[in-house]
C-alpha positions in Angstrom: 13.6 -84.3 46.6 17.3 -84.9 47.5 18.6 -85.8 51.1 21.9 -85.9 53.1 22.6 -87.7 56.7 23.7 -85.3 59.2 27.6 -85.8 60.4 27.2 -84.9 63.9 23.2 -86.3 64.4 23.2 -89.2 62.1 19.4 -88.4 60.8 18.7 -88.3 57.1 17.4 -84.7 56.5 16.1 -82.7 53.2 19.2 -80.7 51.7 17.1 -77.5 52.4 17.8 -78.1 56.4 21.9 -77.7 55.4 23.5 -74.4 54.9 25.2 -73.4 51.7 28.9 -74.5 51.3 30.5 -74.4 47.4 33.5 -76.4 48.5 31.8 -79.3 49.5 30.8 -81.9 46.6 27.2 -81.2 47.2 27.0 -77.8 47.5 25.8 -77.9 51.4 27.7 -78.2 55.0 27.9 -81.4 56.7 26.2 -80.6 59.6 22.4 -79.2 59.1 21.2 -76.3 60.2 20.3 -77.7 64.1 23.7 -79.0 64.6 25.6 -76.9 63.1 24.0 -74.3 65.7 24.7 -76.6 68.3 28.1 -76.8 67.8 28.8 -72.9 67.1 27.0 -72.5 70.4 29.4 -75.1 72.2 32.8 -73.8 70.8 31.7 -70.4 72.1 31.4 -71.4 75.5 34.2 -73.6 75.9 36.5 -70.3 75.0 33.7 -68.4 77.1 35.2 -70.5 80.2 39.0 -70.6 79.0 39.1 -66.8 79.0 37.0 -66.9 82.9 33.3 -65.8 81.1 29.7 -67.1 81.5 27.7 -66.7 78.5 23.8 -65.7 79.1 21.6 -69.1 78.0 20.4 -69.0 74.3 17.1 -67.2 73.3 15.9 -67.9 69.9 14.6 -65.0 67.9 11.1 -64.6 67.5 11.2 -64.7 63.4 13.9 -66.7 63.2 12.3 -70.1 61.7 9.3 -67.8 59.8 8.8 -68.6 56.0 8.5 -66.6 53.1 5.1 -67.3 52.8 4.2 -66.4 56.9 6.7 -62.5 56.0 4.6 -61.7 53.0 1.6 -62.7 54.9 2.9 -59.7 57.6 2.7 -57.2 55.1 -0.7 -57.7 54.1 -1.7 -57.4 57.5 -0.2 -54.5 57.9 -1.6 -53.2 55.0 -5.2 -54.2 55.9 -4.6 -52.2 59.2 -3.1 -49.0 58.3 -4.5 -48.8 55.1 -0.9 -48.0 53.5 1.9 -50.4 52.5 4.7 -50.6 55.4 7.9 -48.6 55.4 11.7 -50.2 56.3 11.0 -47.4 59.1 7.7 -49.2 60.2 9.9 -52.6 60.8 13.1 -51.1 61.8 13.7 -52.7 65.3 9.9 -52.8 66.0 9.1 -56.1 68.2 5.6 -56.3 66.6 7.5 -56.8 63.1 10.3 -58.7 61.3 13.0 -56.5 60.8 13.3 -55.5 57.4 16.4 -56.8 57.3 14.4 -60.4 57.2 12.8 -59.5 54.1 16.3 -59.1 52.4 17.5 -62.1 53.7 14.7 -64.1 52.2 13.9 -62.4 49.0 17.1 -60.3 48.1 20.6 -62.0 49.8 22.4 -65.1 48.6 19.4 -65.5 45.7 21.3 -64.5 42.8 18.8 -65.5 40.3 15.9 -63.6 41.9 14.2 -60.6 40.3 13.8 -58.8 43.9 16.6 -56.4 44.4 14.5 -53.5 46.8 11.6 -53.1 49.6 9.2 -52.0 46.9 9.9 -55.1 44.7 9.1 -57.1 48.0 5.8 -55.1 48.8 4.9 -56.3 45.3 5.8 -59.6 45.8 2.7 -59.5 48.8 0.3 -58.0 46.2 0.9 -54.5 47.8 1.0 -51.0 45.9 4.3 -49.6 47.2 4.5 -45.6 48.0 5.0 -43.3 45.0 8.3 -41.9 47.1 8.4 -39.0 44.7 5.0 -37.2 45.2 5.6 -38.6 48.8 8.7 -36.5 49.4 7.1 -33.5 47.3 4.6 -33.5 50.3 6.8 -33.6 52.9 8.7 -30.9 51.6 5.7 -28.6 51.0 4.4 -29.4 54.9 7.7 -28.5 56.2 8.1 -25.0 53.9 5.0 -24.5 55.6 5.5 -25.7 59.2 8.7 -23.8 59.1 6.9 -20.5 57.8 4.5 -20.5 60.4 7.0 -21.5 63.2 9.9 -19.7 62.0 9.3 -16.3 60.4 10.5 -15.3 57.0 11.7 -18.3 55.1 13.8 -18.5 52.0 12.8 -21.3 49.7 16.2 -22.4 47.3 18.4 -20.0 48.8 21.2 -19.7 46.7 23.3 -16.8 48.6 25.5 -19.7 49.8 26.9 -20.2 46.5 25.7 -22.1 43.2 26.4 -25.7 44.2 24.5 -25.5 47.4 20.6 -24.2 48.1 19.1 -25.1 51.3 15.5 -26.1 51.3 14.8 -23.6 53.7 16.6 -20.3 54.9 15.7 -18.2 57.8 17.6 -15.3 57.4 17.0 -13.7 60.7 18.4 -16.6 62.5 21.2 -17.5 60.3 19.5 -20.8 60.1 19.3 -24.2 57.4 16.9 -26.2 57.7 16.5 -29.3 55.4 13.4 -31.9 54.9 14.5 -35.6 55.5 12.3 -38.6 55.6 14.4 -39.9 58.9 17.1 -39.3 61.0 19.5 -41.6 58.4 23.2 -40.6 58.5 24.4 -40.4 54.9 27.6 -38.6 53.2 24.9 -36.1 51.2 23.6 -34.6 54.4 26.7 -34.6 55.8 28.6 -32.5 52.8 24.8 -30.3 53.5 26.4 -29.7 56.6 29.2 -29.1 55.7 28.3 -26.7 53.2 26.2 -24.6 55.5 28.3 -24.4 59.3 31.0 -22.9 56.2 28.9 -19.5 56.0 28.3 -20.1 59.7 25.1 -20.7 59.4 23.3 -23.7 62.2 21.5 -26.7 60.4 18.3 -28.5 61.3 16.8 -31.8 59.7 13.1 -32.3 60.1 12.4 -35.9 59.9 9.1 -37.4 59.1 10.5 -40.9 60.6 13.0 -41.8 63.5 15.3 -44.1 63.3 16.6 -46.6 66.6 19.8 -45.7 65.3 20.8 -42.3 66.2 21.8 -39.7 63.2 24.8 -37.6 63.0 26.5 -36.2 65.9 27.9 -33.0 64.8 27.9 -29.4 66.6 25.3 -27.0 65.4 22.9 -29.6 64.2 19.5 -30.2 65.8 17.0 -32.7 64.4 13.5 -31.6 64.8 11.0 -34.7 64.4 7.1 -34.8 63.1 5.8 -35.5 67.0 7.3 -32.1 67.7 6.6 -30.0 65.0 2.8 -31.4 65.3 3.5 -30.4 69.2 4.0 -26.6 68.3 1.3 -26.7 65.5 -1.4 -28.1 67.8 -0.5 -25.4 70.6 -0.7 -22.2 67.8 -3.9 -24.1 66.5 -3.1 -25.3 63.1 -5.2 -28.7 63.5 -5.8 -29.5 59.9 -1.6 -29.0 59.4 -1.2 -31.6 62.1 -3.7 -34.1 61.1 -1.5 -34.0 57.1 1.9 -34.3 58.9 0.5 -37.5 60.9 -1.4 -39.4 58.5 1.0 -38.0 55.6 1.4 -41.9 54.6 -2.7 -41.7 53.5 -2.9 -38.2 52.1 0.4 -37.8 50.7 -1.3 -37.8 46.5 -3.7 -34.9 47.8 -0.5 -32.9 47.5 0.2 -33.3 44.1 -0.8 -29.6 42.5 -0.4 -28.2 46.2 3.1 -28.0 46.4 3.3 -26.6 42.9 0.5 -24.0 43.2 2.8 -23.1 46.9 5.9 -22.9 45.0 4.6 -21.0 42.2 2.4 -18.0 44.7 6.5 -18.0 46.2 7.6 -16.4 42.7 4.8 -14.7 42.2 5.2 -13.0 45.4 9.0 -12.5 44.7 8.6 -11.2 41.2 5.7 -8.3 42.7 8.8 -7.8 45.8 11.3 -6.7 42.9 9.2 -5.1 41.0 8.2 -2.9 44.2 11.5 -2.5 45.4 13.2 -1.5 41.9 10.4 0.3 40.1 10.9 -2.2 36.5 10.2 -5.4 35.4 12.7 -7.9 36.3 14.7 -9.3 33.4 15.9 -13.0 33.9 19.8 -11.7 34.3 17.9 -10.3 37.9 17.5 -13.6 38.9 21.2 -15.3 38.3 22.8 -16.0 41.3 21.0 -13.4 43.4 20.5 -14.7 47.3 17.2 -12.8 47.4 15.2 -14.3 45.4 14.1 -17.4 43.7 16.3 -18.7 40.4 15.4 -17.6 37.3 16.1 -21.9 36.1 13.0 -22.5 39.3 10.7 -20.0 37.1 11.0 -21.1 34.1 10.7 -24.7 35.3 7.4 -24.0 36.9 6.1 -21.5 34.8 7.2 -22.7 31.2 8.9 -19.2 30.6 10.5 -16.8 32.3 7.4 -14.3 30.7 4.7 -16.6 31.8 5.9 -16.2 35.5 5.4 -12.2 34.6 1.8 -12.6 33.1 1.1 -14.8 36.0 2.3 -11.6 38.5 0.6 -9.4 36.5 3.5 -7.5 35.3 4.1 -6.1 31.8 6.6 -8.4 29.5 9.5 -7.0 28.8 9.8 -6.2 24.8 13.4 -5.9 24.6 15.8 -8.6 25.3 18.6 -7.1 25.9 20.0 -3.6 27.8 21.7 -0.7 25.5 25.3 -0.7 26.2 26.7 1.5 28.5 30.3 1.6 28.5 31.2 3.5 31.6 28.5 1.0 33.7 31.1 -2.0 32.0 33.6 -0.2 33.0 32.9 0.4 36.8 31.3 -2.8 37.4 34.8 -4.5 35.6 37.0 -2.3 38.4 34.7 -2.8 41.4 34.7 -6.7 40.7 38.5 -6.7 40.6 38.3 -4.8 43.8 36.1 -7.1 45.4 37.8 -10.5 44.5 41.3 -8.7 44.8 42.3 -10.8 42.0 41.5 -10.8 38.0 38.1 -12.2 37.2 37.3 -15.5 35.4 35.4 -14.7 32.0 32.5 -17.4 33.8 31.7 -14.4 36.5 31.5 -11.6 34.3 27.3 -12.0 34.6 24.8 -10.5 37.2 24.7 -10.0 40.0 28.9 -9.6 39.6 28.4 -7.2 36.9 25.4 -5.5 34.9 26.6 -7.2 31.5 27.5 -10.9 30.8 30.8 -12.3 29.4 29.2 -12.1 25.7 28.5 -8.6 26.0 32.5 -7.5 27.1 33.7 -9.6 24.5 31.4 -8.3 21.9 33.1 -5.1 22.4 36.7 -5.7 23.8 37.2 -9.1 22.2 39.2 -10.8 25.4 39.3 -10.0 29.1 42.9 -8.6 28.3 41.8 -5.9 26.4 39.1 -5.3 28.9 41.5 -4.7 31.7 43.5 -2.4 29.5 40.7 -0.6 28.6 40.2 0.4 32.2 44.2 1.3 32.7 45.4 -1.6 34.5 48.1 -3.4 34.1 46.8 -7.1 32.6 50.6 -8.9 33.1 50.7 -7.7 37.1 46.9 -8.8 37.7 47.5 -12.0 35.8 50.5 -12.6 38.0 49.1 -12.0 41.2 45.8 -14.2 40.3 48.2 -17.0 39.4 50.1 -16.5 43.1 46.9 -16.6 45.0 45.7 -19.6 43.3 48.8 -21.4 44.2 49.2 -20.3 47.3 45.3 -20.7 48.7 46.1 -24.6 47.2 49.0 -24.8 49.1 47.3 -23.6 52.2 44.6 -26.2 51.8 47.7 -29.3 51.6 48.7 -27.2 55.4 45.3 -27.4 56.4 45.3 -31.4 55.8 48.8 -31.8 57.7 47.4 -29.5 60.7 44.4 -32.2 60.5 46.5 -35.5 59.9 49.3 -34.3 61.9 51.2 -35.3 58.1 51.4 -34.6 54.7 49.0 -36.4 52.3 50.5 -39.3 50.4 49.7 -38.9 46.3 46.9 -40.8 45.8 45.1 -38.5 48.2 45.5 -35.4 46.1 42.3 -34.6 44.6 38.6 -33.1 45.5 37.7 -35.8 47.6 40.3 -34.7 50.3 39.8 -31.0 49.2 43.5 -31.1 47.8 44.4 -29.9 44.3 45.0 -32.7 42.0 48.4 -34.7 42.1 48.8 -33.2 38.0 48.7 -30.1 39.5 51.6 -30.3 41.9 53.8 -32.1 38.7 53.1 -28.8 36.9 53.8 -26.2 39.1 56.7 -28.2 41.2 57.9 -30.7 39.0 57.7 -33.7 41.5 56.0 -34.6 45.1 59.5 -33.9 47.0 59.8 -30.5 45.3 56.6 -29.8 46.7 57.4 -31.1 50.5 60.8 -29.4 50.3 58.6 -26.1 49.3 55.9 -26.4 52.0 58.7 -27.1 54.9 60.2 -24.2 54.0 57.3 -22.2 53.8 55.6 -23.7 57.0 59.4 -22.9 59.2 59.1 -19.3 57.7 56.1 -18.7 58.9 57.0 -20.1 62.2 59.4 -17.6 62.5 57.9 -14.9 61.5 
């Protein structure tokens, strides 16, 4: 075993009582780990007293000195007691634990070489099975589609009336209301582009948390957390005890939930499937269920289900035994006019499907051959609609760059063009203004006309 005299004490020590230095010869400080606390300790307080402070005496933390050997020992403790393996939530600022951060510190940080890199790896390191996260979030989810049924009304699972690259969990419809599963109150960029997403359509957001966190979550307007204590609060009052008694021991009974959330999510579709075929006297076709806010997905089905006809043989409803609708061409036609109507600008060939039109984009150009020919065959005129499609997508971009400066109070520099920012791309403004002055010069202009008018 190697050793190394202390500068400051003068004692011969093991190099494991030395911090890490690479610049030194030996690879450690001069001063061991007592000193070198020492010292940091007296430097602070003599420019504690040049700038007129007292500092508070020095408390040593409770798990400061504790081995790796004494931490693992913790978890198996905790383990033994709760008959579950610990969470970073379980021994986040909890007096009665190391912090988890301790754990990373021993087993992850500053050892390169070491095969650790997460909690679970540590929790295996103490001989403890660590939380299949997957089925455990699948449970959580399915308590709180059910919580939220009970407590809230009429729930939409998936709701995808918000558009395609964003479906809620949850949707209450009569209260214009999101509400999202989370295993804590973390702040994160995903939830916050969730919320985002949703205050857009207006709607007001809720997370309900399993866990809470000593830090506090997002401060944003319109967003409420709702945590397990007070959902279990509200269940316990309407008398749902067995509900209550899931959501707090959900660590134990979590892989009883396996087929549960499935069979839930698949009597949903069922019910939706029997709902359309009710409301619309016909069995729905899969084209139904693209893009339509009122009802599940028809990608959800035929994940759940296998195929989209096994969902329908489930509902006990007939399969349908043609694939496709006869062409009509005056249904085309009216559903082509009254989608130009609607988006007051000419249609990308990607949105000529239901629910935006009866047919899909395969079906007009089967019998038109290009979206130009289409619009002809209506009597419109293709080169005014093309134009005026072109001007709107130029000038909604250029009212997304005012947007920024009315945020910024300037203009974005070029390497903040992009979807990041929610600015078109900096190849964009080369191709339709030549150069980033041309399009300053533009927008000034623009911005004083406005101003006057």
């Amino acid at each position: 075993m190697d050793y190394k005299q202390c500068r400051h004490c003068k004692e011969t020590k093991e190099l494991q009582q030395f911090n890490l230095n690479k610049s030194s010869r030996d690879g450690h400080q001069k001063y061991c780990k007592e000193c070198n606390k020492y010292l940091n300790r007296r430097n602070k307080e003599r420019k504690a007293s040049k700038e007129g402070r007292v500092m508070l005496p020095y408390k040593s933390k409770k798990y400061s000195t504790v081995s790796d050997e004494e931490l693992l020992q913790i978890i198996k403790d905790f383990f033994n007691e709760f008959k579950r393996a610990p969470t970073t939530c379980d021994f986040d600022n909890n007096d009665k634990y190391p912090h988890f951060k301790t754990y990373y510190r021993h087993f992850v940080y500053y050892k390169p070489d070491t095969l650790v890199s997460s909690w679970n790896d540590i929790l295996s390191l103490a001989g403890v099975s660590p939380l299949d996260y997957r089925d455990f979030w699948s449970a959580w989810q399915y308590l709180v589609e059910i919580s939220a049924s009970i407590l809230e009304g009429d729930c939409l699972f998936q709701y995808c009336g918000f558009g395609l690259d964003f479906k809620p969990d949850i949707y209450i419809p009569l209260k214009h209301k999101v509400i999202d599963a989370a295993t804590s109150n973390y702040a994160c960029k995903h939830k916050v582009k969730q919320y985002k997403k949703a205050t857009a359509k207006g709607a007001s957001v809720e997370y309900w948390c399993l866990n809470k966190n000593n830090r506090p979550g997002l401060n944003l307007p319109n967003l409420k957390y709702v945590f397990a204590d007070e959902i279990i609060l509200k269940l316990s009052e309407l008398g749902y005890h067995k509900l209550c008694y899931d959501i707090k021991n959900l660590h134990l009974v979590y892989k009883d939930f396996n087929d549960t959330y499935k069979d839930h999510k698949k009597d949903y579709i069922i019910k939706k499937l029997k709902e359309f075929h009710l409301k619309n006297g016909r069995v729905p076709f899969t084209r139904d269920f693209l893009g339509n806010p009122d009802y599940p997905s028809s990608s959800a089905i035929t994940h759940l289900f296998g195929t989209f006809n096994n969902a329908l043989i489930a509902s006990e409803l007939t399969i349908n035994t043609f694939a496709n609708l006869p062409f009509d061409e005056k249904i085309a036609k009216d559903d082509l006019m009254n989608l130009i109507n609607k988006l007051g600008r000419l249609p990308k060939w990607r949105e000529l499907r239901p629910p935006n039109t009866t047919f899909t984009q395969k079906v007009y150009y089967k019998y038109w051959g290009s979206i130009e020919n289409c619009i002809t065959a209506i009597g419109l005129d293709y080169t005014h609609l093309k134009n005026s499609s072109i001007d709107l997508r130029v000038n909604s971009r250029l009212d997304s760059i005012i947007e920024f400066k009315t945020l910024y109070n300037r203009m974005p520099v070029i390497s903040e063009f992009g979807a990041k920012n929610a600015l078109p791309s900096y190849h964009w403004v080369c191709n339709n203004f030549g150069t980033y002055e041309n399009l300053i010069i533009h927008l000034e202009n623009l911005i004083d006309t406005n101003s006057n008018i």
